[in-house]
C-alpha positions as CSV (number, residue, x, y, z in Angstrom):
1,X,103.1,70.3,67.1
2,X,102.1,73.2,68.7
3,X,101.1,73.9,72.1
4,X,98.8,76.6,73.5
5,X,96.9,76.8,76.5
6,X,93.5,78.0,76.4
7,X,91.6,79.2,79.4
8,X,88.2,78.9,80.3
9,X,86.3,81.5,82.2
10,X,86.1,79.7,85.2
11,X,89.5,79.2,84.8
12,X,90.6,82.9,84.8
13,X,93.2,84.2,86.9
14,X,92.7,87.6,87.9
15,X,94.9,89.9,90.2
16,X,92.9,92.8,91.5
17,X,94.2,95.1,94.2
18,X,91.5,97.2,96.8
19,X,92.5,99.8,98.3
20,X,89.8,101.7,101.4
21,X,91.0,104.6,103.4
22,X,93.3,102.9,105.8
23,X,93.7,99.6,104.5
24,X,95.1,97.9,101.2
25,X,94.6,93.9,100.3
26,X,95.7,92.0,97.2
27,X,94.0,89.4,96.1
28,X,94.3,86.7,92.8
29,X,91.2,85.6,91.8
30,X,91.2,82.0,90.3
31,X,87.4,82.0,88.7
32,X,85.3,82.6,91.7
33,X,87.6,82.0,94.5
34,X,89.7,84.5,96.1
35,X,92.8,83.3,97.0
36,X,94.2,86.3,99.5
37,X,97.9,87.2,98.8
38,X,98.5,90.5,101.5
39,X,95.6,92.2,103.6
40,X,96.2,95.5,105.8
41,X,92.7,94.7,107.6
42,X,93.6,91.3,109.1
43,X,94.8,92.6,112.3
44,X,91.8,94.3,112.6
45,X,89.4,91.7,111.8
46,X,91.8,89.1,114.4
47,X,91.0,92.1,117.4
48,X,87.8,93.0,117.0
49,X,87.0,88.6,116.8
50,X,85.8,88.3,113.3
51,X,88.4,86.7,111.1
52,X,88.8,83.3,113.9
53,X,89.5,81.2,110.5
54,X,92.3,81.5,107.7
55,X,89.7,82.4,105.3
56,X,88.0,86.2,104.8
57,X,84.4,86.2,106.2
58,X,81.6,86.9,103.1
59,X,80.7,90.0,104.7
60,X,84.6,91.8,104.6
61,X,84.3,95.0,102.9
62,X,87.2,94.0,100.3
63,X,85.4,90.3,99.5
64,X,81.9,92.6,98.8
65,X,84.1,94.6,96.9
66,X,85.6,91.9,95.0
67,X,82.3,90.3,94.2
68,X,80.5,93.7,93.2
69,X,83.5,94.2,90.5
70,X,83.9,90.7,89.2
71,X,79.9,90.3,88.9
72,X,79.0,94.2,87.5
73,X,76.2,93.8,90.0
74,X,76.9,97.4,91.1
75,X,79.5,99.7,91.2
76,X,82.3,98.6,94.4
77,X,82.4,100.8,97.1
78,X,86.2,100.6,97.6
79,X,88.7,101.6,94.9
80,X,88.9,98.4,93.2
81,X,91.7,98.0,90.5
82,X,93.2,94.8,88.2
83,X,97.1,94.7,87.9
């Protein structure tokens, strides 16, 4: 009998890494939800009182990024690249 696992699109597991001027974040991506793994910028987000909750608001630059290269709406402003 042989055994083989076949994925599904929505099933994909993807690790992408963004990288901006000053801050880095890796990220798996598990069909269309990030799952965060390391983030420079959440220091930043916890002082200026955006990120209140464990999760990455939809507007963070590396989430927009994320979705922009996942979907090939347009081309992501950060430096966006799959490990």
């Amino acid at each position: 009998m042989i055994m083989s696992t076949v994925f599904d699109t929505a099933d994909e597991v993807r690790n992408l890494i963004v990288k901006s001027k000053r801050s880095t974040a890796v990220v798996e991506v598990v069909g269309t939800t990030i799952l965060k793994i390391h983030c420079d910028n959440r220091p930043k987000c916890k002082l200026l009182g955006i990120k209140k909750t464990e999760d990455c608001p939809k507007y963070c630059e590396f989430v927009i990024a994320i979705r922009d290269y996942l979907k090939n709406i347009r081309p992501p402003k950060l430096k966006v690249v799959e490990v």
